[in-house]
PDB file as gemmi writes it, atoms N, CA and C in Angstrom:
CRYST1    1.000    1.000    1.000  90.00  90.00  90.00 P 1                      
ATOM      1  N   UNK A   1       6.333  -4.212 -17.518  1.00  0.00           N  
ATOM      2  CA  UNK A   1       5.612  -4.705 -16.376  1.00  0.00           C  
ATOM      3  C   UNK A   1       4.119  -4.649 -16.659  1.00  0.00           C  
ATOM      4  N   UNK A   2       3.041  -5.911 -16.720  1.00  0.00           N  
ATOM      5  CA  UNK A   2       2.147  -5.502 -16.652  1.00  0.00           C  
ATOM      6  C   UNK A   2       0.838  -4.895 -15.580  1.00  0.00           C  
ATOM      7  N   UNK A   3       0.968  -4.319 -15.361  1.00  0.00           N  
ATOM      8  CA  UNK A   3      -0.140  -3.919 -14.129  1.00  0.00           C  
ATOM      9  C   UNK A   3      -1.358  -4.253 -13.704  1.00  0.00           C  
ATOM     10  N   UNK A   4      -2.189  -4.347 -12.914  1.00  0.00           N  
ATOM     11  CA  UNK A   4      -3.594  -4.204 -12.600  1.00  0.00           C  
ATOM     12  C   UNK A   4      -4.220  -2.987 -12.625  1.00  0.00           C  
ATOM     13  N   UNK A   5      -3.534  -2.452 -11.711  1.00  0.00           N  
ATOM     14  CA  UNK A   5      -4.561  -0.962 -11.939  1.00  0.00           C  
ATOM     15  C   UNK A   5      -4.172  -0.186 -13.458  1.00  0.00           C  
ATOM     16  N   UNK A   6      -4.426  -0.818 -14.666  1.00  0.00           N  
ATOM     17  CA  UNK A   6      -4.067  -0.150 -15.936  1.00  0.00           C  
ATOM     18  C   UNK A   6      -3.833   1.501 -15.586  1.00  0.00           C  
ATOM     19  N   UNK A   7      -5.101   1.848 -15.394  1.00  0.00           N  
ATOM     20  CA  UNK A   7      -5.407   3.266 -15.975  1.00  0.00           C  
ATOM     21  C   UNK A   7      -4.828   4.065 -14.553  1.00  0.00           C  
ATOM     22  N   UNK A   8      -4.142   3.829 -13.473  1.00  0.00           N  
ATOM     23  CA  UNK A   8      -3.502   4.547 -12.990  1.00  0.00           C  
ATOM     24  C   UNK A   8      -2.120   4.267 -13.090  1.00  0.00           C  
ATOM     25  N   UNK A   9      -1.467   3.350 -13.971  1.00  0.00           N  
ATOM     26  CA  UNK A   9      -0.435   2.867 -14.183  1.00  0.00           C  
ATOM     27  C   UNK A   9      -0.021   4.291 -15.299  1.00  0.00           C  
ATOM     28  N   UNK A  10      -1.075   4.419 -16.178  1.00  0.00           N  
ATOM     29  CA  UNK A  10      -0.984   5.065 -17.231  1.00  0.00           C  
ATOM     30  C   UNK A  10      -0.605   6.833 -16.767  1.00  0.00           C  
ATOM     31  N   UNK A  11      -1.283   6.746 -15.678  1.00  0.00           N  
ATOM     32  CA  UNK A  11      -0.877   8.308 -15.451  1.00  0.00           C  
ATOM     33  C   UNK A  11      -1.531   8.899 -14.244  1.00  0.00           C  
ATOM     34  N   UNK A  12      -2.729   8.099 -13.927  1.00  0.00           N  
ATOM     35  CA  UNK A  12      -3.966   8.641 -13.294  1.00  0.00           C  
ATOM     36  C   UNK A  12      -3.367   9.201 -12.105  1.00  0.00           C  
ATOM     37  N   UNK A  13      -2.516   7.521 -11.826  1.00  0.00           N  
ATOM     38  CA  UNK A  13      -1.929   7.572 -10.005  1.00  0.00           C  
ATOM     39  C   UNK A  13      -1.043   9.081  -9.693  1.00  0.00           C  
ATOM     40  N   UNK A  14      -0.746   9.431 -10.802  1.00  0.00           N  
ATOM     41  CA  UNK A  14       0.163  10.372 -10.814  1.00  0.00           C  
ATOM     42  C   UNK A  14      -0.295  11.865 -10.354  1.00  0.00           C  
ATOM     43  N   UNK A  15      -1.242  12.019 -10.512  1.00  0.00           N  
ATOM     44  CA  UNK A  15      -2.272  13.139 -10.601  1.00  0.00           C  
ATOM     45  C   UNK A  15      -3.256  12.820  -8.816  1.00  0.00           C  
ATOM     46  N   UNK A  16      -2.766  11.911  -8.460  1.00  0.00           N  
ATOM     47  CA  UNK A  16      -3.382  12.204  -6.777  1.00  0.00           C  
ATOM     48  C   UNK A  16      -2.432  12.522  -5.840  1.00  0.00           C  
ATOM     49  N   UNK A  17      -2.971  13.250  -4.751  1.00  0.00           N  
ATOM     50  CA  UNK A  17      -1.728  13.769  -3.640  1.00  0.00           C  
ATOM     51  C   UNK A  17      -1.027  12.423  -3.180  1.00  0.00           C  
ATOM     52  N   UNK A  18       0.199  13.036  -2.361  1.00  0.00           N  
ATOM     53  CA  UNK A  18       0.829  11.594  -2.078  1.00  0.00           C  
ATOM     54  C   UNK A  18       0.037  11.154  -0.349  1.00  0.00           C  
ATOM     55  N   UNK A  19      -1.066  11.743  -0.022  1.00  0.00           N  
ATOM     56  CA  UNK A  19      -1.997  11.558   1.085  1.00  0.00           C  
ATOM     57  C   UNK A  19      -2.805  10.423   0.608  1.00  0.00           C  
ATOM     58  N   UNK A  20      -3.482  10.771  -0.664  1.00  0.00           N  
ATOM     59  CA  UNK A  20      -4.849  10.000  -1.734  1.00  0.00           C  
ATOM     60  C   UNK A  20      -3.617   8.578  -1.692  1.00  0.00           C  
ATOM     61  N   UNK A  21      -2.803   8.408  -2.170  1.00  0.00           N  
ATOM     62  CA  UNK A  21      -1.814   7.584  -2.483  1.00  0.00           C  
ATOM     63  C   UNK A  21      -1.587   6.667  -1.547  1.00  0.00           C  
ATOM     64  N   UNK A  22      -1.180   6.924  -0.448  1.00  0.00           N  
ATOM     65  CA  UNK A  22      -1.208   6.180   0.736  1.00  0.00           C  
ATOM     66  C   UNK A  22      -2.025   5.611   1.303  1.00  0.00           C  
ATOM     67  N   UNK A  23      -3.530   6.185   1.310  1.00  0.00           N  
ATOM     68  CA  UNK A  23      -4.673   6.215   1.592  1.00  0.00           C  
ATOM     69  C   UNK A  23      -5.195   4.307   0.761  1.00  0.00           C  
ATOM     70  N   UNK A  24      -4.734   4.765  -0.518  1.00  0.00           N  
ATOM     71  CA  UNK A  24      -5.323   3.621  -1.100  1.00  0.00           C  
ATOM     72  C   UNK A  24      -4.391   2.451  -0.917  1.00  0.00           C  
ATOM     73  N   UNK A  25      -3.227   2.802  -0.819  1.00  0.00           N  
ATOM     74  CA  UNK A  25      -2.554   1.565  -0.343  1.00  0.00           C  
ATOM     75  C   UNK A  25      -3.276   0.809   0.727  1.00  0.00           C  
ATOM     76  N   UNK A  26      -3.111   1.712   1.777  1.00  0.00           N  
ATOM     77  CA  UNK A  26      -3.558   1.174   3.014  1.00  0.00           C  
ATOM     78  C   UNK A  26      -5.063   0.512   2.882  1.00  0.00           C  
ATOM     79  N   UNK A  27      -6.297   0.586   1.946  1.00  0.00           N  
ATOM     80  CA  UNK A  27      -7.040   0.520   1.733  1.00  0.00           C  
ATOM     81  C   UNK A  27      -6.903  -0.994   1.548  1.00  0.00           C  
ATOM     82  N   UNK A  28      -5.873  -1.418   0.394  1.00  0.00           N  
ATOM     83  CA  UNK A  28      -5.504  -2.585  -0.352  1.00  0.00           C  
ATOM     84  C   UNK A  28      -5.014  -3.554   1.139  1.00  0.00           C  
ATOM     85  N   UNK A  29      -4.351  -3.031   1.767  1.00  0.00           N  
ATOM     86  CA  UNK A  29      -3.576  -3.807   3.293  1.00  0.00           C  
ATOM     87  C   UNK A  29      -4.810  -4.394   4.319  1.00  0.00           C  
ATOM     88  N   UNK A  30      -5.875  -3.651   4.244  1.00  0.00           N  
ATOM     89  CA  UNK A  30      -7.017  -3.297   5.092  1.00  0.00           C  
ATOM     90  C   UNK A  30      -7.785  -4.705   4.222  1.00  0.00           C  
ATOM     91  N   UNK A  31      -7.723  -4.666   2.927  1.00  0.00           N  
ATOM     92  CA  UNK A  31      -8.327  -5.894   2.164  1.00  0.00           C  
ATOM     93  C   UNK A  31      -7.947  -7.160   2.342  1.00  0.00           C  
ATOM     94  N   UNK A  32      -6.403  -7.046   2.399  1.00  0.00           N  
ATOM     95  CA  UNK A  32      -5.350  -8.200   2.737  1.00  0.00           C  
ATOM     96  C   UNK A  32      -5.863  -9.048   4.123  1.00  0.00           C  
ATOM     97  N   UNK A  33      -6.030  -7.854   4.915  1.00  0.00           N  
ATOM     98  CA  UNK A  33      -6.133  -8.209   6.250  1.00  0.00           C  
ATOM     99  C   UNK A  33      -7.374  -8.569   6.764  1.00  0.00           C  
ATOM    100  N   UNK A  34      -8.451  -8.082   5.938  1.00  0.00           N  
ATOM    101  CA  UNK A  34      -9.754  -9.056   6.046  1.00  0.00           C  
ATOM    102  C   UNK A  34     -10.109 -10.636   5.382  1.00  0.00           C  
ATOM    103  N   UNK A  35      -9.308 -10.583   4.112  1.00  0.00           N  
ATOM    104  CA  UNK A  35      -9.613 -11.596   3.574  1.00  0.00           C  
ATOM    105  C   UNK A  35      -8.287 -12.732   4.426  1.00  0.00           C  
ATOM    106  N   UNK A  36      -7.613 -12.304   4.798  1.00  0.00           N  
ATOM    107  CA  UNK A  36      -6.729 -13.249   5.750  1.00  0.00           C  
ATOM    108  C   UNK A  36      -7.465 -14.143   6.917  1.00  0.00           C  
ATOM    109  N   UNK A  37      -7.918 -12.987   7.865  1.00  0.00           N  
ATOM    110  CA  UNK A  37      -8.597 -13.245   8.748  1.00  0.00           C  
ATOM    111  C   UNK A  37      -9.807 -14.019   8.229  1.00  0.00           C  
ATOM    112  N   UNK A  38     -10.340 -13.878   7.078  1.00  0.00           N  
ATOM    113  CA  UNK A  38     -11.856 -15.104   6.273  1.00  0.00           C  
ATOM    114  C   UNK A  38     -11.010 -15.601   5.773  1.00  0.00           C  
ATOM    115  N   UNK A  39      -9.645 -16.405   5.846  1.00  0.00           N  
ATOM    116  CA  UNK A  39      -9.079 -17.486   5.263  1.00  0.00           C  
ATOM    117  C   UNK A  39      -9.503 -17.711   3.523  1.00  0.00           C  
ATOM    118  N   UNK A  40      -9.583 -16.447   2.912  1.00  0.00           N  
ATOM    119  CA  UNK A  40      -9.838 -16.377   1.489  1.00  0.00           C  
ATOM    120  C   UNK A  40      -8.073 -15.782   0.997  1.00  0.00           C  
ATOM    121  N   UNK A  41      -7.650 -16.820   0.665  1.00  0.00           N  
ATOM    122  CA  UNK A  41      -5.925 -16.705   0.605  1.00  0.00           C  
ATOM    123  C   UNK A  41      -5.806 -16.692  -1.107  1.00  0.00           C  
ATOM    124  N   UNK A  42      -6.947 -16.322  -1.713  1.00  0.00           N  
ATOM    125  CA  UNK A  42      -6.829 -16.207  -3.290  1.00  0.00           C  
ATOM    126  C   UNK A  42      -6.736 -14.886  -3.141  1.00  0.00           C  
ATOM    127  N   UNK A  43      -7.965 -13.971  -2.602  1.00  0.00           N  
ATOM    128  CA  UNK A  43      -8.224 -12.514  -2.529  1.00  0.00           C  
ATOM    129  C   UNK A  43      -7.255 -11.874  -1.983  1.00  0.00           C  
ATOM    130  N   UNK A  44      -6.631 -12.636  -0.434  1.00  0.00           N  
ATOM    131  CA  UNK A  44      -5.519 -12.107  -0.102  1.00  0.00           C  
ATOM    132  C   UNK A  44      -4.444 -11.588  -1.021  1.00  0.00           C  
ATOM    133  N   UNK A  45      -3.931 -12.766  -1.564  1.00  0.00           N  
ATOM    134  CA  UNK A  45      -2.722 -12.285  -2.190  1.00  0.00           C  
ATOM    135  C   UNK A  45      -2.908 -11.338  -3.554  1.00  0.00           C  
ATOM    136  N   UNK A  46      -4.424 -11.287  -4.187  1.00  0.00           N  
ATOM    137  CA  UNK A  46      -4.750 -10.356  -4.914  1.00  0.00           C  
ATOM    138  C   UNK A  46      -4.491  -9.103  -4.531  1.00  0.00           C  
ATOM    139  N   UNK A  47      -4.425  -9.092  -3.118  1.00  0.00           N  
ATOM    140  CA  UNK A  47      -4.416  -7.551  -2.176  1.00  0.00           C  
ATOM    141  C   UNK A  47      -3.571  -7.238  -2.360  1.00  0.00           C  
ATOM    142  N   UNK A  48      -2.221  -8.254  -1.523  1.00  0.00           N  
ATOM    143  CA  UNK A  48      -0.600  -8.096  -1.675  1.00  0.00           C  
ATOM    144  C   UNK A  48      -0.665  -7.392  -2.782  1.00  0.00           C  
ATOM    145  N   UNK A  49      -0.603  -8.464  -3.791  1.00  0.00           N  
ATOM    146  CA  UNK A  49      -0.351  -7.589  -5.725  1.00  0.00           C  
ATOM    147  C   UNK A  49      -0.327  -6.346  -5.725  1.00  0.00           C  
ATOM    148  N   UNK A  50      -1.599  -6.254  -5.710  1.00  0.00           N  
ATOM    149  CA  UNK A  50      -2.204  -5.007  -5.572  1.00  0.00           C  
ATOM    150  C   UNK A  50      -1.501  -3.514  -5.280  1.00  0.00           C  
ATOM    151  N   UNK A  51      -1.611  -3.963  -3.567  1.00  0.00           N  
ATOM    152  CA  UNK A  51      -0.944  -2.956  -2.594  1.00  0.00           C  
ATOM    153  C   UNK A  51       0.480  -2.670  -3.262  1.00  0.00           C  
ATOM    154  N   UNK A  52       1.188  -3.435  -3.147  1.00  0.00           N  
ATOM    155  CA  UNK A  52       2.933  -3.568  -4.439  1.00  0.00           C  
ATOM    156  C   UNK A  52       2.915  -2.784  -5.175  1.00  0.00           C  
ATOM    157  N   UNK A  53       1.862  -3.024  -6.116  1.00  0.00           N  
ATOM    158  CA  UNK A  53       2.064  -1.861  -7.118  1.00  0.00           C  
ATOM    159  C   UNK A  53       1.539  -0.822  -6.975  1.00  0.00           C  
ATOM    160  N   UNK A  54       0.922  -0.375  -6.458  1.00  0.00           N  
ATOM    161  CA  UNK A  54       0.533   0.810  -5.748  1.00  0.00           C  
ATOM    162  C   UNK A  54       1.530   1.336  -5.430  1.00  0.00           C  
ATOM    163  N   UNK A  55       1.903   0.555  -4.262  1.00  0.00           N  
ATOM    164  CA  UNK A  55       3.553   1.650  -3.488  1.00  0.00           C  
ATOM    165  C   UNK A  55       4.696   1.665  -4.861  1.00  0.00           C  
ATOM    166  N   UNK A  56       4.837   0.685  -5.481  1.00  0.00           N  
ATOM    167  CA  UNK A  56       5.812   0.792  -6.770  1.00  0.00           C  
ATOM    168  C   UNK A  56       5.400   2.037  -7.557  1.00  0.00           C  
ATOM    169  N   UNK A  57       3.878   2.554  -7.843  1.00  0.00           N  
ATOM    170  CA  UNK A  57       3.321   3.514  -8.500  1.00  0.00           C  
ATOM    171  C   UNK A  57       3.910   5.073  -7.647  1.00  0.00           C  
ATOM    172  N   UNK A  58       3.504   4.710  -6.505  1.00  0.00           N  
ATOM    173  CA  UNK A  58       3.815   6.139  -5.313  1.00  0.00           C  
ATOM    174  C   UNK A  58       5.367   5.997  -4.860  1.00  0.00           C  
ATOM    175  N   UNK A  59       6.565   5.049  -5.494  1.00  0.00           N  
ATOM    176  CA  UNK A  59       8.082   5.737  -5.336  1.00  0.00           C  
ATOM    177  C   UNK A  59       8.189   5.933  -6.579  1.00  0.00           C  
ATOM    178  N   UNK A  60       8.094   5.645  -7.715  1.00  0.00           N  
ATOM    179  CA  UNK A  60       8.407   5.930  -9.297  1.00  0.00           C  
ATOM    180  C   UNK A  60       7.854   7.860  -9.154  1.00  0.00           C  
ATOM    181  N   UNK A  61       6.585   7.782  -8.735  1.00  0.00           N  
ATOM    182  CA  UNK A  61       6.197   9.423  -8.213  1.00  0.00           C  
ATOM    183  C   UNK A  61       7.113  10.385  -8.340  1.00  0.00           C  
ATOM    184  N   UNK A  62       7.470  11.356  -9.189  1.00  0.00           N  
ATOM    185  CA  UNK A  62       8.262  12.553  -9.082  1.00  0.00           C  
ATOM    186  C   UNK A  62       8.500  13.443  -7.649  1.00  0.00           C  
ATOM    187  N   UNK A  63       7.121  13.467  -7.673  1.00  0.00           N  
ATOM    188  CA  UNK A  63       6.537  14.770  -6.582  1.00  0.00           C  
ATOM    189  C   UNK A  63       6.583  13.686  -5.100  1.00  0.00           C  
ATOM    190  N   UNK A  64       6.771  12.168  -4.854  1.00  0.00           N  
ATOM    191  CA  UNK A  64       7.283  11.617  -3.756  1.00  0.00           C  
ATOM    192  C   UNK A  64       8.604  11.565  -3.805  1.00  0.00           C  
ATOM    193  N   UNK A  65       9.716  12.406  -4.442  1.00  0.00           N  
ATOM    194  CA  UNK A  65      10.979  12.288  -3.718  1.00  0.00           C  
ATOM    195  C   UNK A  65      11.668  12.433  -2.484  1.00  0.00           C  
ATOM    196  N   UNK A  66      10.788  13.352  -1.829  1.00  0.00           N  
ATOM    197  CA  UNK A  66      11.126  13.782  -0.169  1.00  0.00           C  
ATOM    198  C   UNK A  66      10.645  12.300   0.320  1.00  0.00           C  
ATOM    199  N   UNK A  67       9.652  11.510  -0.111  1.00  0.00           N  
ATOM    200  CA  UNK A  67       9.019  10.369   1.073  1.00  0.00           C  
ATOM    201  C   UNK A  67       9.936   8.896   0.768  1.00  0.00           C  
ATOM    202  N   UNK A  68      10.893   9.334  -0.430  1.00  0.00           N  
ATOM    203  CA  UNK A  68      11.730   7.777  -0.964  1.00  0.00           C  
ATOM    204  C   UNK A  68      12.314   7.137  -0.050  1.00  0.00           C  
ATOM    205  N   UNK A  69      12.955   7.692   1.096  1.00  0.00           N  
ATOM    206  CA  UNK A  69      13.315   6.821   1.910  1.00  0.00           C  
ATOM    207  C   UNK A  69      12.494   6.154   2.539  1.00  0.00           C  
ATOM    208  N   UNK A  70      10.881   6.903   3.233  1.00  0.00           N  
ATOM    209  CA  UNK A  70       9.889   6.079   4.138  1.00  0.00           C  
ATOM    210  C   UNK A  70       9.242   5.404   2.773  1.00  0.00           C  
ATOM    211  N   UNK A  71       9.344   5.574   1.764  1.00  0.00           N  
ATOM    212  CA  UNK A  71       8.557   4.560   0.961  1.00  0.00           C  
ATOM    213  C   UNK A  71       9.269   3.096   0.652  1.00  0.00           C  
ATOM    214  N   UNK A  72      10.895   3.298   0.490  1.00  0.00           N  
ATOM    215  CA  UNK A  72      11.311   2.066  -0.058  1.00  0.00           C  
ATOM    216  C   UNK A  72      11.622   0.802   0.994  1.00  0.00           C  
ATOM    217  N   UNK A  73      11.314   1.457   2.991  1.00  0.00           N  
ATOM    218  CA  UNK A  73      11.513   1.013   3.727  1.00  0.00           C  
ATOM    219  C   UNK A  73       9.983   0.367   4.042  1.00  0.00           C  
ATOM    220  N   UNK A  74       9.034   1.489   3.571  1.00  0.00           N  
ATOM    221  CA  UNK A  74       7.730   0.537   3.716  1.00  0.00           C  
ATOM    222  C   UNK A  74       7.498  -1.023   3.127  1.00  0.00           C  
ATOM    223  N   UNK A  75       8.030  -0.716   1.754  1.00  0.00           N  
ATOM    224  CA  UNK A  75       7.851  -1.868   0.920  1.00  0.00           C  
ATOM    225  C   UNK A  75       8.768  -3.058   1.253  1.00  0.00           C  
ATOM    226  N   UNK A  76       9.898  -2.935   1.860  1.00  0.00           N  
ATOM    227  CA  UNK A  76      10.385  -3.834   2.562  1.00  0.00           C  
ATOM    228  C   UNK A  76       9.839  -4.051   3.923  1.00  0.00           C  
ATOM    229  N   UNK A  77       8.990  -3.542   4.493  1.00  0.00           N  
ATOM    230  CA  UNK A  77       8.760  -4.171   5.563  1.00  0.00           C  
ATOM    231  C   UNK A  77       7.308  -5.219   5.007  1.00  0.00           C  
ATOM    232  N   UNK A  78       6.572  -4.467   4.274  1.00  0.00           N  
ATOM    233  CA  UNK A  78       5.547  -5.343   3.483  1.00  0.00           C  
ATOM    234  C   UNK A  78       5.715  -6.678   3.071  1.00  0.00           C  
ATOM    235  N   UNK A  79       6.901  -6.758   1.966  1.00  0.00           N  
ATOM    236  CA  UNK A  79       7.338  -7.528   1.372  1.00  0.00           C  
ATOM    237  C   UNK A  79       7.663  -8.650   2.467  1.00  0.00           C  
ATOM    238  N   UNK A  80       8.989  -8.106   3.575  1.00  0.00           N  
ATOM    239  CA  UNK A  80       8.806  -9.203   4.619  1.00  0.00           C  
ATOM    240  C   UNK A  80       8.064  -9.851   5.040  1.00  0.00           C  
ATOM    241  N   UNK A  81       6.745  -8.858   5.532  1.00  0.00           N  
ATOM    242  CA  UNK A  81       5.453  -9.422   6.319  1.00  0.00           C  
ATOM    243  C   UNK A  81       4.281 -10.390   5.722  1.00  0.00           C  
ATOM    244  N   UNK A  82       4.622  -9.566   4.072  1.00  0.00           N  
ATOM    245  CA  UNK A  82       3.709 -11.006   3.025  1.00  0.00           C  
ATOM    246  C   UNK A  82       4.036 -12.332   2.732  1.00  0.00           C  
ATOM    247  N   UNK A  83       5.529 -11.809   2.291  1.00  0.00           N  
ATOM    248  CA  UNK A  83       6.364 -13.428   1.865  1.00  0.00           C  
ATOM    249  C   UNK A  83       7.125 -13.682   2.525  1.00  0.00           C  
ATOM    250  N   UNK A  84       7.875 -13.236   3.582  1.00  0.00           N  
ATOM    251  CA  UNK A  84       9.117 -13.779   4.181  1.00  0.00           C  
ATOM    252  C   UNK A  84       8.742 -14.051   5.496  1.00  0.00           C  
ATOM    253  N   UNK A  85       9.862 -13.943   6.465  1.00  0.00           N  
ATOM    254  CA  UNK A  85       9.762 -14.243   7.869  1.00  0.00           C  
ATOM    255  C   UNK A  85       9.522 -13.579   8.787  1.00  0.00           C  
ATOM    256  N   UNK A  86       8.709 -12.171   8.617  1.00  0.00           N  
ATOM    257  CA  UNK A  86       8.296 -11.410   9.173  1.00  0.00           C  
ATOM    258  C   UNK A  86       9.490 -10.897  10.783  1.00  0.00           C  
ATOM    259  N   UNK A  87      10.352 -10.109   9.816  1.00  0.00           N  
ATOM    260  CA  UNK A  87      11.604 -10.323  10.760  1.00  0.00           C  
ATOM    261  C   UNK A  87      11.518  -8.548  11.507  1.00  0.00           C  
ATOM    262  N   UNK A  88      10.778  -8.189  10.906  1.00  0.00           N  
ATOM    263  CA  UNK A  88      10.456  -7.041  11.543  1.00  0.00           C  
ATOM    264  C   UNK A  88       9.253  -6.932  12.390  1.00  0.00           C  
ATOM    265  N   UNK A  89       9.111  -8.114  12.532  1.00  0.00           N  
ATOM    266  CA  UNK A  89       7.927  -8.011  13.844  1.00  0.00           C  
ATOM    267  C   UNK A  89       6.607  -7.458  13.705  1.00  0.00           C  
ATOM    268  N   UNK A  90       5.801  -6.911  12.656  1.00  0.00           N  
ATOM    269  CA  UNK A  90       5.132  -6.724  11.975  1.00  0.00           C  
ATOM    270  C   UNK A  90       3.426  -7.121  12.042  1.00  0.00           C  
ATOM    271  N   UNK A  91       2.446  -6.692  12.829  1.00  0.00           N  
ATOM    272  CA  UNK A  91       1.362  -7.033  12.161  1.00  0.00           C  
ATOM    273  C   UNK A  91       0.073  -6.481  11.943  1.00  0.00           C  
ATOM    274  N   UNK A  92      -0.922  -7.277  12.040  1.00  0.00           N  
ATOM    275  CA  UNK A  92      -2.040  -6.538  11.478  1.00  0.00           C  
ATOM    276  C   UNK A  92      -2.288  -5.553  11.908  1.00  0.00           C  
ATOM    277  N   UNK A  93      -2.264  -5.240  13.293  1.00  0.00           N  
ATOM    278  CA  UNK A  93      -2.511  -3.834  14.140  1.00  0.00           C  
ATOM    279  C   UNK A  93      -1.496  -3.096  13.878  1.00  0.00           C  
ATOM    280  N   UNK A  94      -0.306  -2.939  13.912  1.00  0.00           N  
ATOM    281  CA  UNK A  94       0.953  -2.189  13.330  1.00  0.00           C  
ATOM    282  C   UNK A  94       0.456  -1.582  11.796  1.00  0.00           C  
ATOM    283  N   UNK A  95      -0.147  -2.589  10.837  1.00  0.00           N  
ATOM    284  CA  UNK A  95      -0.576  -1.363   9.861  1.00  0.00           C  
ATOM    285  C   UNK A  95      -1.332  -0.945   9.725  1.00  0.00           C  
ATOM    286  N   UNK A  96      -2.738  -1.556  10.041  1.00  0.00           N  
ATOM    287  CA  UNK A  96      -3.861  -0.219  10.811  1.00  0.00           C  
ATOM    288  C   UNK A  96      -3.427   0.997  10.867  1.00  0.00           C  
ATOM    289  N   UNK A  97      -2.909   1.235  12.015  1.00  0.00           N  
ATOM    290  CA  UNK A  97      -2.119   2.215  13.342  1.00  0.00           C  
ATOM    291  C   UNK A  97      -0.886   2.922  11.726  1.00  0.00           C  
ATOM    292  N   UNK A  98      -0.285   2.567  11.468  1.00  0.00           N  
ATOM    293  CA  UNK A  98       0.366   2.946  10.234  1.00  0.00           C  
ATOM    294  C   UNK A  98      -0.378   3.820   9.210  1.00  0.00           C  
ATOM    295  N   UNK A  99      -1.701   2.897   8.417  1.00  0.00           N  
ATOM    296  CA  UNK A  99      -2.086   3.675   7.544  1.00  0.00           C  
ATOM    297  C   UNK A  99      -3.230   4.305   7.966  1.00  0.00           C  
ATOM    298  N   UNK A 100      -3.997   4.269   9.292  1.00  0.00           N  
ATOM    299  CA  UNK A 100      -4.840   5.014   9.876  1.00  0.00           C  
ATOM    300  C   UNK A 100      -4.797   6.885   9.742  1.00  0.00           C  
ATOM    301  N   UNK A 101      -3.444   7.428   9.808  1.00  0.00           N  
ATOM    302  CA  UNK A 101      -3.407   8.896   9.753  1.00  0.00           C  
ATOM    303  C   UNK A 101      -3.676   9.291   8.120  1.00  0.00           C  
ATOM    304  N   UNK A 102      -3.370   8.572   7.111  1.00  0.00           N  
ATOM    305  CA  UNK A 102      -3.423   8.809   5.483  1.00  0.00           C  
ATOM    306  C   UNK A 102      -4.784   8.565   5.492  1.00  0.00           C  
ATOM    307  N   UNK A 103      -5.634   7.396   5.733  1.00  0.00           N  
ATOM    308  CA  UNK A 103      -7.202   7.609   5.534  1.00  0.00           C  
ATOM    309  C   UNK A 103      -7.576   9.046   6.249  1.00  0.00           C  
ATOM    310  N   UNK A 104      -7.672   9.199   7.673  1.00  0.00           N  
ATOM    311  CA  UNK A 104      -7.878  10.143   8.638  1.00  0.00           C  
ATOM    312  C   UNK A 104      -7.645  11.689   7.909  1.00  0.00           C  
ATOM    313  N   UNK A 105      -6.300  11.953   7.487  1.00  0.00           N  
ATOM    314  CA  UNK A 105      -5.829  13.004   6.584  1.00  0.00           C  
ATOM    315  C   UNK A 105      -6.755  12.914   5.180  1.00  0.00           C  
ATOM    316  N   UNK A 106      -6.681  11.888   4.502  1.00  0.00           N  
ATOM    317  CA  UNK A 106      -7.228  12.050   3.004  1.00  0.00           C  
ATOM    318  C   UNK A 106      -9.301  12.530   3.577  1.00  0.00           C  
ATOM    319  N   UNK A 107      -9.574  11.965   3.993  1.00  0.00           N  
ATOM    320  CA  UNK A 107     -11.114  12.098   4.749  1.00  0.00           C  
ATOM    321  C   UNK A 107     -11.508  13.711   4.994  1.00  0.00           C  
ATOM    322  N   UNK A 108     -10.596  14.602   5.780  1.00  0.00           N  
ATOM    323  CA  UNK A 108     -10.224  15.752   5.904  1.00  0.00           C  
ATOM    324  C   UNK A 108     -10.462  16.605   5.098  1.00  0.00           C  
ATOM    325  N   UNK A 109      -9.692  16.165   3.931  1.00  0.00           N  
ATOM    326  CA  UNK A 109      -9.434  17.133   2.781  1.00  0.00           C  
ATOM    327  C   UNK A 109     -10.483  16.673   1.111  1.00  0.00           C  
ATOM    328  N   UNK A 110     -11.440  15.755   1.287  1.00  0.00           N  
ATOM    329  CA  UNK A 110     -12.415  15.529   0.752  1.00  0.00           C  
ATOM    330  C   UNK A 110     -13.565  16.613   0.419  1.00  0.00           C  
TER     331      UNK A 110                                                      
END                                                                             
């Protein structure tokens, strides 16, 4: 698989809490969701990418085995909400409100 984020592909991602982890996902969603709203649908889907492998980086995670179930259900609801029919009802304020406590938490412990 080749990645974007190389150098946390390599190991880096591995070495942040699974708080830092989430944090940046949501960061990537937060990108999605601005460049949506500015109708920049190149950057967008750079985000999607992005965000994907991120969460693909944080379930491969050893030390996220307790979160595998809320992780592999996240990425399907993602996946729905990017490419499919958004059958889970899903939107921009729902992941705000979602990844709002992982920024809030990671901020904390800075």
């Amino acid at each position: 698989m080749k990645f974007l984020h190389k150098s946390l592909a390599e190991g880096r991602w591995f070495e942040l809490s699974f708080i830092e982890q989430m944090a940046n996902i949501g960061s990537e969603i937060e990108r999605f969701i601005s460049h949506k709203n500015k109708g920049n649908k190149e950057n967008m889907f750079s985000s999607i990418e992005r965000a994907l492998e991120l969460l693909y980086l944080t379930i491969e995670d050893e030390k996220n085995k307790i979160h595998l179930k809320e992780l592999t259900r996240l990425r399907e609801f993602l996946i729905d909400y990017f490419y499919f029919d958004n059958i889970y009802n899903s939107s921009d304020e729902f992941w705000k409100k979602y990844f709002f406590p992982f920024f809030y938490a990671f901020s904390k412990h800075k």
